[in-house]
C-alpha positions in Angstrom: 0.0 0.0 0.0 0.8 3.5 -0.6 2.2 6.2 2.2 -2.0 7.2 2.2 -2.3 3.6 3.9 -0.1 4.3 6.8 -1.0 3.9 10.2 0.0 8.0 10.7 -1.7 8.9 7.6 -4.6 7.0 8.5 -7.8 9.4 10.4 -10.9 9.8 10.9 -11.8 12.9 9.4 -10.0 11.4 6.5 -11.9 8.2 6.4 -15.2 9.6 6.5 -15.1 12.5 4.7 -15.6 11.6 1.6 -18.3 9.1 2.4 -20.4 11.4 4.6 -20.8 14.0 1.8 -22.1 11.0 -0.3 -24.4 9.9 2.2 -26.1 13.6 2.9 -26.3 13.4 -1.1 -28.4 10.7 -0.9 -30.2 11.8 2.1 -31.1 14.9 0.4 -32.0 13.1 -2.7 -34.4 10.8 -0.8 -36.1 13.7 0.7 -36.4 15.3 -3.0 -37.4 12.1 -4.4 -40.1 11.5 -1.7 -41.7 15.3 -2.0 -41.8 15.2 -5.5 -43.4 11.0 -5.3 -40.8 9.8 -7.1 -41.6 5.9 -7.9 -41.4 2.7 -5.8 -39.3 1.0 -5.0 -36.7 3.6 -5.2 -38.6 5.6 -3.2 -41.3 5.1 -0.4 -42.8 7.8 2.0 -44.4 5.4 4.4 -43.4 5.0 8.0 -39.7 3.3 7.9 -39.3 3.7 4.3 -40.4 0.5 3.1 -36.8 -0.5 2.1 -36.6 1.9 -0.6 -33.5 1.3 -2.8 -32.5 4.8 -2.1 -30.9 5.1 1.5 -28.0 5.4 3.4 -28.7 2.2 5.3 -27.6 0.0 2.4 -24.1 2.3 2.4 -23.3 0.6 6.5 -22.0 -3.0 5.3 -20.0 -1.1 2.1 -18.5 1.3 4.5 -18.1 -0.8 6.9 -16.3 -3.1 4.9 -14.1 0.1 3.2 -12.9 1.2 6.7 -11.9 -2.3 8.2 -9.4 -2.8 5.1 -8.2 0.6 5.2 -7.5 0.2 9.0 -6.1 -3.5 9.0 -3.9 -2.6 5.8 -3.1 0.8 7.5 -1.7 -1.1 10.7 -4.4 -0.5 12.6 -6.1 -3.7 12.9 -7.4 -5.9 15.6 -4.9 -8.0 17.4 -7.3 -11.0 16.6 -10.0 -10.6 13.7 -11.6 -13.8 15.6 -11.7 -11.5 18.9 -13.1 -8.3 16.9 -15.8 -11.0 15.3 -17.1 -12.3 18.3 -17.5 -9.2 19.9 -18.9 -7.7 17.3 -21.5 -10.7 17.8 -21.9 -10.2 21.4 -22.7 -6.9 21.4 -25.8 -7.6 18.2 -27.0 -9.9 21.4 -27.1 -6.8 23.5 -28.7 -4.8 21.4 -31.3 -7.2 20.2 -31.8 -7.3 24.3 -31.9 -3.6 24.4 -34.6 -3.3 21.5 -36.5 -6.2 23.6 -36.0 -4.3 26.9 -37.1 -0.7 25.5 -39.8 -1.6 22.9 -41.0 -5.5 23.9 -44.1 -6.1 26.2 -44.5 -4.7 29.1 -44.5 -1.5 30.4 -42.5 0.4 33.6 -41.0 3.8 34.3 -38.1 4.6 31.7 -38.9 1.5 29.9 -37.6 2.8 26.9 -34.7 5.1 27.8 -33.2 1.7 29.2 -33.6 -0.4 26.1 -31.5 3.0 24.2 -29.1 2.4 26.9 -28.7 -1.3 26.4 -28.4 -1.2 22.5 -25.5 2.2 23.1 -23.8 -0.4 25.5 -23.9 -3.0 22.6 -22.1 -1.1 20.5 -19.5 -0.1 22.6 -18.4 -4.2 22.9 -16.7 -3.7 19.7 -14.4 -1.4 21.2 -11.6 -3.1 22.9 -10.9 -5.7 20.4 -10.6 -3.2 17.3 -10.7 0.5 18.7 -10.2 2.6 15.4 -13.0 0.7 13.4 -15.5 1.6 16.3 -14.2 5.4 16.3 -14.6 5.3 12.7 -18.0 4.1 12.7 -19.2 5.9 15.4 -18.0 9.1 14.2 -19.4 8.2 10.1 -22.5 6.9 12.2 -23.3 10.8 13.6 -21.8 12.4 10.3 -24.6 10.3 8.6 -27.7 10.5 11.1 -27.1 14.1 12.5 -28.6 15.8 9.2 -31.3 12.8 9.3 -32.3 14.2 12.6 -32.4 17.8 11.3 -34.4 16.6 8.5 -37.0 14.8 10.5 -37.4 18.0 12.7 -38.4 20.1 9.7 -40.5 17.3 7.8 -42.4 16.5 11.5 -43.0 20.1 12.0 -44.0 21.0 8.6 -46.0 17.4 8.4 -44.3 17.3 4.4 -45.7 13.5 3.8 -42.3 11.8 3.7 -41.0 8.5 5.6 -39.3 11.3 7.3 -42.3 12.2 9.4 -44.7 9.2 9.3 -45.2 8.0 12.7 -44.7 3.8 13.3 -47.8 2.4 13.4 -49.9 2.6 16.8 -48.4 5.7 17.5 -50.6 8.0 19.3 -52.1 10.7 17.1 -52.7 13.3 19.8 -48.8 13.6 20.7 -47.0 16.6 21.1 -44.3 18.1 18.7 -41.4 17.4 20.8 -42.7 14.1 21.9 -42.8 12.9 18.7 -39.6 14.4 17.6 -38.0 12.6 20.3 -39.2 9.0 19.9 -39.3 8.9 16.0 -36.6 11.1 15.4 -33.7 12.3 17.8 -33.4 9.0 19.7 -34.1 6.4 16.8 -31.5 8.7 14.7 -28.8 9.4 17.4 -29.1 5.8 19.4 -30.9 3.2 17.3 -28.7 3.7 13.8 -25.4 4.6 15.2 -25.5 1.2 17.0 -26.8 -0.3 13.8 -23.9 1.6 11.9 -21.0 0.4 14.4 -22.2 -3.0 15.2 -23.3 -4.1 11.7 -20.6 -2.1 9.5 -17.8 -4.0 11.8 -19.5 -7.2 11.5 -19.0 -7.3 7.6 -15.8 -5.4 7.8 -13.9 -7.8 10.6 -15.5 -10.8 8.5 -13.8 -9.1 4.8 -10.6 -7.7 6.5 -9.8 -11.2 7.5 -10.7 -13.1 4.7 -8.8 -10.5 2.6 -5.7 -10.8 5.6 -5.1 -14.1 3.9 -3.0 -15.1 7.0 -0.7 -12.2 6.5 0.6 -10.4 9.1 -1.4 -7.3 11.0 0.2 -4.6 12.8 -2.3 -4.6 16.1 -3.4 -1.7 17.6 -1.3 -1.5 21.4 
């Protein structure tokens, strides 16, 4: 690899530059596309967005993927792909728990602020067996829901018809602004998809990185 790949050439801002201006591209061309009733299935303005073919959630596996062989080749891999796997693993378990915890049956005073607190902890399993890849997708993770968020609070407040502010179903009509903002929006956004980003992104990623490794030689991260 080039001098680019080093391990002191190697950042963050560097890494997800690029691919954060490509996912607000595509943000803002959903939003256009979804406005303007652009057809399915590249499109779709119901609640969730009906697996459109144009999102950023098809880009976390990709980057994912992009950013654990640029680390791993950069000297800045795992000291055991096995380790970074399994963790990786174990924190989708806590997550999964989380999203049972928060959103499952039953109901009990911060019900759902726990279950956001379980999946953030899920997440953060990834960290001490491959530390750059989980700053990397963290920090991608915000660059890519942040202007989501800021989306949602116009499209809510302006009720524009987009996936963008469509409430899940059973959600009570009667709720306030803020309310809404904050359980379809700010918390989903800020919580929910970063964990998704970090914990699914590293899962292909470790999974490529060591295929691609071929047995050869990575320098760890001390």
């Amino acid at each position: 690899m080039g001098d680019a790949d080093s391990a002191s050439d190697i950042s963050v801002s560097r890494l997800i530059l690029v691919p954060a201006v490509i996912t607000l591209g595509i943000t803002i061309l959903r939003l256009v596309g979804e406005l303007r009733h652009w057809p399915a299935p590249f499109f779709n303005a119901t609640a969730g967005g009906g697996f459109a073919i144009v999102g950023i959630v098809w880009l976390v596996p990709i980057l994912g993927i992009y950013y654990a062989l640029r680390l791993s080749r950069g000297g800045q891999g795992p000291k055991s792909f096995g380790k970074a796997i399994g963790y990786t693993v174990l924190g989708l378990v806590v997550a999964v728990l989380g999203g049972f915890v928060g959103f499952g049956p039953g109901q009990f005073f911060g019900k759902e602020a726990l279950g956001y607190v379980i999946m953030a902890a899920g997440a953060i399993w990834l960290f001490p067996a491959w530390p750059s890849l989980f700053k990397t997708l963290v920090a991608y993770g915000y660059a890519a829901r942040i202007p989501v968020a800021i989306v949602m609070f116009f499209a809510i407040s302006g009720k524009w018809g987009t996936h963008y502010d469509a409430p899940p179903p059973g959600f009570p009509p009667d709720t306030g602004f803020w309310a809404t903002y904050l359980h379809i929006a700010l918390l989903p956004q800020l919580v929910f998809w970063v964990m998704f980003t970090v914990l699914v992104g590293a899962l292909f990623g470790a999974i490529v990185a060591a295929i691609a490794g071929g047995g050869q030689k990575v320098t760890a991260e001390s």
